[in-house]
C-alpha positions as CSV (number, residue, x, y, z in Angstrom):
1,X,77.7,98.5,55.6
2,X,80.2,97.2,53.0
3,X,82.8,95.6,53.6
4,X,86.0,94.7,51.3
5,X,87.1,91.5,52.7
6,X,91.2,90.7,51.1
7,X,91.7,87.1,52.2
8,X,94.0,84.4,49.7
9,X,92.0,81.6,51.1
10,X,88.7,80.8,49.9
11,X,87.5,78.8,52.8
12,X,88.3,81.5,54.9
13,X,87.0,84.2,52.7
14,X,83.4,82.0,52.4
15,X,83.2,81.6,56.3
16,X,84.1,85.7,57.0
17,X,81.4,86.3,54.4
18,X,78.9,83.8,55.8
19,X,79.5,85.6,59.3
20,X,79.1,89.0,58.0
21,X,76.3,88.4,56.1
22,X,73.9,86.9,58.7
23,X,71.2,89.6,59.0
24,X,70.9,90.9,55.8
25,X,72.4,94.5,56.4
26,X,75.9,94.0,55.7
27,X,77.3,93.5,52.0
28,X,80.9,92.1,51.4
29,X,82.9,92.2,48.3
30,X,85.7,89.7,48.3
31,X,89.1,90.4,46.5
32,X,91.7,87.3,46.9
33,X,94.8,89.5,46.4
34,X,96.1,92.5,47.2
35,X,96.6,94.0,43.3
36,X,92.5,93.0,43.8
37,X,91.9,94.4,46.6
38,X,93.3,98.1,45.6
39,X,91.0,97.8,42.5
40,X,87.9,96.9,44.1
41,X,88.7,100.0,47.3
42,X,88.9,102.0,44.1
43,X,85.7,101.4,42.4
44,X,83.3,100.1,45.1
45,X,84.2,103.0,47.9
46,X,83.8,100.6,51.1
47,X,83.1,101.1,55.0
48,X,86.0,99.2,56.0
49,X,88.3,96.8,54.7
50,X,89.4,93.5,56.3
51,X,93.0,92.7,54.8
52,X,95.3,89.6,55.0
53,X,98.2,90.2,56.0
54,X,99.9,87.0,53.3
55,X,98.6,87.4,50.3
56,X,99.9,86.5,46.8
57,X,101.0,89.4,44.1
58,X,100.9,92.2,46.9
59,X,100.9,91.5,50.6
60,X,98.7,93.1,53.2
61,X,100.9,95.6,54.5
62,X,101.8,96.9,50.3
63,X,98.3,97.2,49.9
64,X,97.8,98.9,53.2
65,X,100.4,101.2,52.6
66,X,99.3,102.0,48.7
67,X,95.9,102.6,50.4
68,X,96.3,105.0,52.7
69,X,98.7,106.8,50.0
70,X,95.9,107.6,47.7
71,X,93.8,110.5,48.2
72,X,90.7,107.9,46.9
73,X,90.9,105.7,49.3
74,X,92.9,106.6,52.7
75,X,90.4,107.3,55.0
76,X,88.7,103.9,54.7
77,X,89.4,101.8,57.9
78,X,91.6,98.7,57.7
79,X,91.2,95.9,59.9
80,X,94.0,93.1,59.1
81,X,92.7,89.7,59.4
82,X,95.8,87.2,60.3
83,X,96.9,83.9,61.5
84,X,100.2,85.8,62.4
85,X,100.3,86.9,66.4
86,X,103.9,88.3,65.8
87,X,104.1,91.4,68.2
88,X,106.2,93.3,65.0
89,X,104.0,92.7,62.2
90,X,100.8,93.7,64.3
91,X,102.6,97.5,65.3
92,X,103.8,97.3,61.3
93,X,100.3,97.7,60.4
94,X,98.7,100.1,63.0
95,X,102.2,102.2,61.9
96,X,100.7,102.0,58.6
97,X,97.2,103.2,59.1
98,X,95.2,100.0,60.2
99,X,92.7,100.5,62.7
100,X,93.5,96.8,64.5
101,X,94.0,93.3,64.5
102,X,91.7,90.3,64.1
103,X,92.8,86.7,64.6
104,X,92.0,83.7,62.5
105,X,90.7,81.0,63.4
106,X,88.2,83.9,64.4
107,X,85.1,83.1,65.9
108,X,82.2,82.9,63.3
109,X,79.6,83.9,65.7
110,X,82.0,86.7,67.0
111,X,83.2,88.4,63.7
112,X,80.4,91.1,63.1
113,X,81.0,92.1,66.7
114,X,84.3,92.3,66.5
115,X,84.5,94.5,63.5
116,X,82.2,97.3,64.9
117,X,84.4,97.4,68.4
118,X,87.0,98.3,66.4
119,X,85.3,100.6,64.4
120,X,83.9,102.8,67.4
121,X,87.5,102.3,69.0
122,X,88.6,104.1,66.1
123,X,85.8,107.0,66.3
124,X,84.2,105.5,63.0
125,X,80.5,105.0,62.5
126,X,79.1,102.0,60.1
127,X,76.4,103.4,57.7
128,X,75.0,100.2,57.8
């Protein structure tokens, strides 16, 4: 499966891809903005794609947005990945296509898990 990972923080963005990672199967690309982040749903097509919600140049819920507004690239799953709990920024981004929430500080050990409940919450299946 590969994963876009949109995260501003490179410590974060190193321990997500770490966790990912473990076992081999799973391929992340790592974009540390949203203006990134649309390029890379663009050209590398993946399985899902965990988004910040703070980000520098365009925020999670632009990018959302401008996602699921192109043809290219709206039905790829979003996951947001945020420190925020805020009841009205979590139903912001389901209103605007994502598939669910994940918390930081997330659980290393947890993350891969986590990520595939939501997917087959959602009715999606990981080709990888």
């Amino acid at each position: 499966m590969k994963i876009l990972l949109a995260e501003d923080e490179n410590d974060i963005r190193r321990l997500a891809t770490m966790s990912l990672t473990r076992g081999g199967e799973w391929q992340v690309v790592q974009a540390a903005d949203g203006e990134e982040c649309l390029a890379l749903a663009q050209r590398e097509r993946p399985d899902v794609i965990l988004l910040d919600a703070m980000m520098p140049r365009l925020d999670g819920f632009q990018t959302c947005q401008r996602l699921k507004a192109s043809s290219a690239t709206k039905d790829i799953p979003v996951i947001f990945l945020t420190a925020s709990v805020q009841e009205w920024e979590t139903q912001r981004g389901l209103a605007l296509g994502a598939i669910g929430y994940l918390y930081k500080p997330f659980d290393p050990l947890q993350l891969r898990q986590q990520v595939l409940e939501l997917l087959a919450r959602a009715g999606r299946t990981p080709s990888g």
